[in-house]
Each structure stands twice: as C-alpha cells, then as structure tokens.
C-alpha positions as a Markdown table, in Angstrom:
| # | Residue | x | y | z |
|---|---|---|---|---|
| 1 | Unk | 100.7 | 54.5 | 124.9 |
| 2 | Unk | 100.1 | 57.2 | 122.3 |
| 3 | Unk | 103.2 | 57.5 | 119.9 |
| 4 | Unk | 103.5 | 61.5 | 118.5 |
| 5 | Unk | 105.9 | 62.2 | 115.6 |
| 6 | Unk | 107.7 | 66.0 | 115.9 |
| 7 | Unk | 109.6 | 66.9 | 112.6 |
| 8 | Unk | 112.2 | 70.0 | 112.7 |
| 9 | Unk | 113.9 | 71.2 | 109.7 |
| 10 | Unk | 116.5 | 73.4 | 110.1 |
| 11 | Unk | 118.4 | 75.8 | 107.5 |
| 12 | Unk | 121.3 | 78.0 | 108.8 |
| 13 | Unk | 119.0 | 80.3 | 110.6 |
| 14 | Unk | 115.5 | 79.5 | 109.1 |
| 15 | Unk | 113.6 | 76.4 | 111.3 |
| 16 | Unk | 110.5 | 74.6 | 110.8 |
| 17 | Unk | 108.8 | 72.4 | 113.4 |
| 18 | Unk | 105.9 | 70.7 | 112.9 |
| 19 | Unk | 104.4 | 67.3 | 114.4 |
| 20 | Unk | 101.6 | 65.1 | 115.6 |
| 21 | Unk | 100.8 | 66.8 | 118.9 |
| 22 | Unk | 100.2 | 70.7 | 119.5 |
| 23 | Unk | 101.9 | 70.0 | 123.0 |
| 24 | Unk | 104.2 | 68.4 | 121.9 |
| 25 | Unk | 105.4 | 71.2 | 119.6 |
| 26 | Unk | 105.1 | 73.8 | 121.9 |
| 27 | Unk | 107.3 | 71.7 | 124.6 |
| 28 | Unk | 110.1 | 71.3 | 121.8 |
| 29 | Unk | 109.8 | 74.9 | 121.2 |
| 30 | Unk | 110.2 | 76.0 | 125.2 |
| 31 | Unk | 113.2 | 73.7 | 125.1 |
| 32 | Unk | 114.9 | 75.2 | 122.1 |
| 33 | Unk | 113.9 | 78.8 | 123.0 |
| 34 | Unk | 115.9 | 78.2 | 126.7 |
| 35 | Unk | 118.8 | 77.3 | 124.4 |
| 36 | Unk | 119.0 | 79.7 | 121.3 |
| 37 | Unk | 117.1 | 83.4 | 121.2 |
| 38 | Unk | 114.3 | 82.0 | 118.8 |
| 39 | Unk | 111.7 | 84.0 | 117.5 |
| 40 | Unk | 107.9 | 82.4 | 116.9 |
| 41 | Unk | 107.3 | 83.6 | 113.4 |
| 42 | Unk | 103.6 | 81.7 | 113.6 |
| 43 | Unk | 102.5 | 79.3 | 110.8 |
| 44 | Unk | 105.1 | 79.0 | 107.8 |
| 45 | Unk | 104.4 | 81.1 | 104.9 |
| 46 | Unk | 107.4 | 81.7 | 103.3 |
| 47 | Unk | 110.9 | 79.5 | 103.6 |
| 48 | Unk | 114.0 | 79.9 | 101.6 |
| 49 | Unk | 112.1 | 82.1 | 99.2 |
| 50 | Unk | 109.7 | 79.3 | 98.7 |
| 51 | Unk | 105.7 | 80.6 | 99.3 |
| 52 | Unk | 104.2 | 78.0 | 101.5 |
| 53 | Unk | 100.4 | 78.2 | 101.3 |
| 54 | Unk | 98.1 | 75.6 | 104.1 |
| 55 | Unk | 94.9 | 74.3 | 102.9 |
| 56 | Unk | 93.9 | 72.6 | 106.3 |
| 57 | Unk | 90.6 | 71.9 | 104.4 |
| 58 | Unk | 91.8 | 69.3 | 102.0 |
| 59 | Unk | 94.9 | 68.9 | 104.1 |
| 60 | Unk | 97.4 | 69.7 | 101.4 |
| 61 | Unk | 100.7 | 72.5 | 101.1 |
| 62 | Unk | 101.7 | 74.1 | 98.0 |
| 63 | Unk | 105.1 | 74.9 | 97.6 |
| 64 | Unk | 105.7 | 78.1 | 94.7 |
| 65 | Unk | 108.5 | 80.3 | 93.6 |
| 66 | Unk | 106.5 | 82.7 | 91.7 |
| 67 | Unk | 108.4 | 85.6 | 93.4 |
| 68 | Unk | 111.7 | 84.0 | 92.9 |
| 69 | Unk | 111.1 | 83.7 | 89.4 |
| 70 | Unk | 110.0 | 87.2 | 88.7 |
| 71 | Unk | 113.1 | 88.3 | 90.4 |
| 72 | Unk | 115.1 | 86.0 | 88.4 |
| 73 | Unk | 113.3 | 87.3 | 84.9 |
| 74 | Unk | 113.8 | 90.6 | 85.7 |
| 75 | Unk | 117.3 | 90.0 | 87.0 |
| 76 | Unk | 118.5 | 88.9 | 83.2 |
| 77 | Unk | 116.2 | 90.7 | 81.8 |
| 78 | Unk | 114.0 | 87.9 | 80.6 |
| 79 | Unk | 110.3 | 89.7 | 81.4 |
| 80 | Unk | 109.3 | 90.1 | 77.8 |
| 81 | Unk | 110.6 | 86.2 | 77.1 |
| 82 | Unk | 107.9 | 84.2 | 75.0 |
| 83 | Unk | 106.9 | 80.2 | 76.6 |
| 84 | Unk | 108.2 | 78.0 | 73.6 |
| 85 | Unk | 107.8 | 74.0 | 74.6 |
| 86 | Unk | 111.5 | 73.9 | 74.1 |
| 87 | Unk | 114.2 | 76.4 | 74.9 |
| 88 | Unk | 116.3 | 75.4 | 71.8 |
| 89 | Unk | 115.6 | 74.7 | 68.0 |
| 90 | Unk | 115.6 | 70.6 | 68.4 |
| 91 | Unk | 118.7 | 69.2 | 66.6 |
| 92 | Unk | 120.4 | 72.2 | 65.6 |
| 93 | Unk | 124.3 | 72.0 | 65.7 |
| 94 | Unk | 126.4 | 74.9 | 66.8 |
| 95 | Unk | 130.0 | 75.0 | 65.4 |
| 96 | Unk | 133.1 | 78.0 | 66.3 |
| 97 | Unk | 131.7 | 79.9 | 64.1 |
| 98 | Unk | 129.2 | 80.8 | 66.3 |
| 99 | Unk | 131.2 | 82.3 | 68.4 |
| 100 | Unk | 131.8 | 85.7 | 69.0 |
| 101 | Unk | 134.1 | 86.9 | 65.7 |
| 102 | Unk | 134.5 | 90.5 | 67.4 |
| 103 | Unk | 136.5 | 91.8 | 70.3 |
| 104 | Unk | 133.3 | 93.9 | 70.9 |
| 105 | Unk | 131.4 | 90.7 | 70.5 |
| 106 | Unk | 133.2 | 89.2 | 73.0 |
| 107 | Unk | 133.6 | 92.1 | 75.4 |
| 108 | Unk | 129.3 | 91.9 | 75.3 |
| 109 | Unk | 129.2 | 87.8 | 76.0 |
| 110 | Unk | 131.4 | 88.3 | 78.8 |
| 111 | Unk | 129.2 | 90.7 | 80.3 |
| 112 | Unk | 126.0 | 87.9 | 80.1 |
| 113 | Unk | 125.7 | 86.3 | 83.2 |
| 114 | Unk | 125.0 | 82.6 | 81.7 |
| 115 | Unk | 126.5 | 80.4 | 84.6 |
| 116 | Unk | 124.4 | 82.5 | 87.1 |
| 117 | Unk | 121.4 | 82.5 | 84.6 |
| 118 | Unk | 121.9 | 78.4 | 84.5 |
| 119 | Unk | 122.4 | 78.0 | 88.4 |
| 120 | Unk | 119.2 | 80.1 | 89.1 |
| 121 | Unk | 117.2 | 77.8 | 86.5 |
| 122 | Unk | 118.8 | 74.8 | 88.0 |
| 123 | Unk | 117.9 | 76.0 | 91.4 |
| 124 | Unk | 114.2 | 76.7 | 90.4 |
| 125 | Unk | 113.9 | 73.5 | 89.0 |
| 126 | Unk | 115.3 | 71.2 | 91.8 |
| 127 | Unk | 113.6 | 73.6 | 94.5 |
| 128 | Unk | 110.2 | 72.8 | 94.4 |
C-alpha cells in the first residue's frame, strides 16, 4: 500500500496545499471547493506578503520579503538609511537627559512611530 502525505496551511483566508500525490491534491481540493467558494490561484508565489519562488531543479523554495521591506523603509522613511553591523554605538549609556528637554521636542517624538517601527522589524525578523 502506497502511503501519500497532503499538507494544508491555512491563514484566515489565504491556503496552501501541497502533498505527495498530484491526485491526491486535486481530490482534497474538489472536496474543499464543494464546501467553501475557493479560488485556484495556481502554484504559490506570494503568501502573507512573503515572495515564494520554486526551483523544482534543485528542489529548494526561497522565502523573501524584499517588497515588504521596501514598504516598510519607505513607510519610516528609512530609504536613505546606511547598513552599519550594529544598529547602536556598542556600550553606550543613555540617561534622562536624553530625553526630549522641549515641548516641541516632545510634540516631534510623539509623532515617530517607534513601537510600529519595532513590530515591523520584529515581524521581518521572525517571518522568514
């Protein structure tokens, strides 16, 4: 008896199926598709933002968020930003007097979206 493996990921509206057997897949889909309206968007190429690229040659997939981090530089307005090999000056201390020391100061920090800034850099580096 042969033994075929069918894997189906499945995010709030966005689904992935993918198995061992061509029939097999294509049965799964029929079944689904009497279920819930589906719509066949072929091989994956893009998921969650994510660009999924095949090589069937080597047999490999290559996950990137190139586009997804262009939107995100542009978003913060980050497109001019230099690589460094660390994001920070290594030991340095920060103290209150780092703080803003002007209302006009402060008025312009609360205007800089750093939690969304961190949570998009967080997601990037968890993502893929």
């Amino acid at each position: 008896m042969e033994v075929h493996i069918i894997i189906l990921v499945i995010h709030v509206n966005d689904c992935i199926i993918t198995g061992s057997s061509a029939k097999l897949i294509t049965d799964y889909k029929a079944k689904f598709n009497a279920c819930y309206a589906l719509t066949d968007l072929g091989p994956v190429s893009w998921l969650l933002g994510l660009k999924v690229t095949h090589d069937h040659k080597n047999r490999t997939i290559c996950l990137s968020q190139t586009a997804y981090i262009n939107t995100m530089l542009d978003r913060f307005a980050l497109t001019d930003a230099k690589p460094l090999r660390s994001p920070m000056v290594p030991g340095i201390v920060h103290s209150k007097d780092d703080s803003p020391s002007s209302p006009q100061e402060a008025a312009c920090m609360e205007k800089a979206p750093y939690q969304e800034a961190i949570g998009s850099l967080m997601y990037t580096s968890i993502a893929t």
